[in-house]
C-alpha atoms as a printed R data frame, in Angstrom:
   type eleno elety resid chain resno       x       y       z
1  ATOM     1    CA   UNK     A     1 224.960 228.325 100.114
2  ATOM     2    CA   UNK     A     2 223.454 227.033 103.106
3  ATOM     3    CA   UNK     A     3 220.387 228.633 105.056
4  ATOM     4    CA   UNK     A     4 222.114 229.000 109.128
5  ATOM     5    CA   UNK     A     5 219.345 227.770 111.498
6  ATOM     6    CA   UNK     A     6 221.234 228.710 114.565
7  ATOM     7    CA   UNK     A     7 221.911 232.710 115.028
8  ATOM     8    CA   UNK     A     8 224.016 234.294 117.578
9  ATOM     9    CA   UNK     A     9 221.045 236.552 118.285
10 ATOM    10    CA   UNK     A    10 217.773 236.711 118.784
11 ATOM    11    CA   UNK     A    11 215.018 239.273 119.013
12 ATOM    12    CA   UNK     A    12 211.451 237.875 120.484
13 ATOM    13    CA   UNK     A    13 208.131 239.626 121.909
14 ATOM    14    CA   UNK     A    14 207.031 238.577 125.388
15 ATOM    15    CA   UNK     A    15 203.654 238.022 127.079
16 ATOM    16    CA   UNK     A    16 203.031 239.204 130.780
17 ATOM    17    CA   UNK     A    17 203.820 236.453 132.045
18 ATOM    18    CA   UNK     A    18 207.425 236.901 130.311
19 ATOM    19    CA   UNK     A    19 207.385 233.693 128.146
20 ATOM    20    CA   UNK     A    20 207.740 234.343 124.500
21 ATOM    21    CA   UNK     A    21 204.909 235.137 122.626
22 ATOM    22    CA   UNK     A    22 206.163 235.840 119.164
23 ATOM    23    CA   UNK     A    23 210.025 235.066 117.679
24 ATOM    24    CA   UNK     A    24 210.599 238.094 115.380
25 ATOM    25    CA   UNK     A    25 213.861 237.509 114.307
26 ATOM    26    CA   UNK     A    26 217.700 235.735 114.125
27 ATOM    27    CA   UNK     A    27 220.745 237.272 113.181
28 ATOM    28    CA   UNK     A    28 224.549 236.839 113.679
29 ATOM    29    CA   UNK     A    29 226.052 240.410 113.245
30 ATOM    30    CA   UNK     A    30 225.505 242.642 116.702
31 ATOM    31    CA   UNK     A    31 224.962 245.641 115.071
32 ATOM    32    CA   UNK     A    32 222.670 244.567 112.715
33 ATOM    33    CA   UNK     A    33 220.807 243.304 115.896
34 ATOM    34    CA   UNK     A    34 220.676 245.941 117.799
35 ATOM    35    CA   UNK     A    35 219.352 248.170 115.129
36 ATOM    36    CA   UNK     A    36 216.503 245.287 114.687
37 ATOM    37    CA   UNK     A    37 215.806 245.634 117.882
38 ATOM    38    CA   UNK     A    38 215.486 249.200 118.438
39 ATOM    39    CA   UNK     A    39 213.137 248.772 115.167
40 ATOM    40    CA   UNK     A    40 210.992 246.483 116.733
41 ATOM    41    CA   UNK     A    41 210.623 248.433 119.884
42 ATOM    42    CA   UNK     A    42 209.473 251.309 117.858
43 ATOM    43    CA   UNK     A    43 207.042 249.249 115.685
44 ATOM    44    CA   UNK     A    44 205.477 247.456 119.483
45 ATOM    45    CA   UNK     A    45 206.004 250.409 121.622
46 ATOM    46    CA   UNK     A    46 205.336 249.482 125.346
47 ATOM    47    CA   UNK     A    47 205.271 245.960 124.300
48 ATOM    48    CA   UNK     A    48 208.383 244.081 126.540
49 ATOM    49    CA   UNK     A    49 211.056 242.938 123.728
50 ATOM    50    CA   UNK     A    50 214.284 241.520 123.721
51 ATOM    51    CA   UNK     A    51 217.200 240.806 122.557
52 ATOM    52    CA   UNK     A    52 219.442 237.951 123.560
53 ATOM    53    CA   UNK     A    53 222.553 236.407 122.859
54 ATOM    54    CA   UNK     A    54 221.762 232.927 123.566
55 ATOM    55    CA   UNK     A    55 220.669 232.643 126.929
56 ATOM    56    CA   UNK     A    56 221.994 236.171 128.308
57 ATOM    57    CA   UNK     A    57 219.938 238.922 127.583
58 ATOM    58    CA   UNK     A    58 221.898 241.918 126.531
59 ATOM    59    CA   UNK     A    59 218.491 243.988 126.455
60 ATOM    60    CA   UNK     A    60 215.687 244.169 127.258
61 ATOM    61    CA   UNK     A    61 212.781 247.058 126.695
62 ATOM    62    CA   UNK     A    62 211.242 246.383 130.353
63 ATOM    63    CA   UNK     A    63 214.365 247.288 131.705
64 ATOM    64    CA   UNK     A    64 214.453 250.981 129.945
65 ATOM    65    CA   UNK     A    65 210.745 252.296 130.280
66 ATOM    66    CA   UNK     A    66 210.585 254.735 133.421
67 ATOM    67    CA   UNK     A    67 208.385 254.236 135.916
């Protein structure tokens, strides 16, 4: 069995400046992606995280906190 290196999805941590600061995970299943990613929001709360799906972002925690 090979190891992918390539995921459908990815979950990083930003900086201010938006550029990624950490890469916290891959996966290839959606759901299992999303539920990483509400994970990591609640273990870096206020922190801006998100998840893509290549290059479009289907979320991102800036986009949900209320001003």
């Amino acid at each position: 069995m090979r190891t992918p290196r390539h995921f459908i999805y990815r979950i990083d941590r930003l900086d201010a400046d938006g550029e990624v600061l950490e890469h916290l995970a891959g996966i290839g299943n959606r759901e299992l992606a999303m539920a990483t990613y509400e994970a990591a929001c609640k273990l870096w709360p206020g922190e801006p995280i998100v998840l893509c799906q290549g290059a479009r972002v289907v979320t991102d925690s800036r986009k949900t906190r209320l001003a």
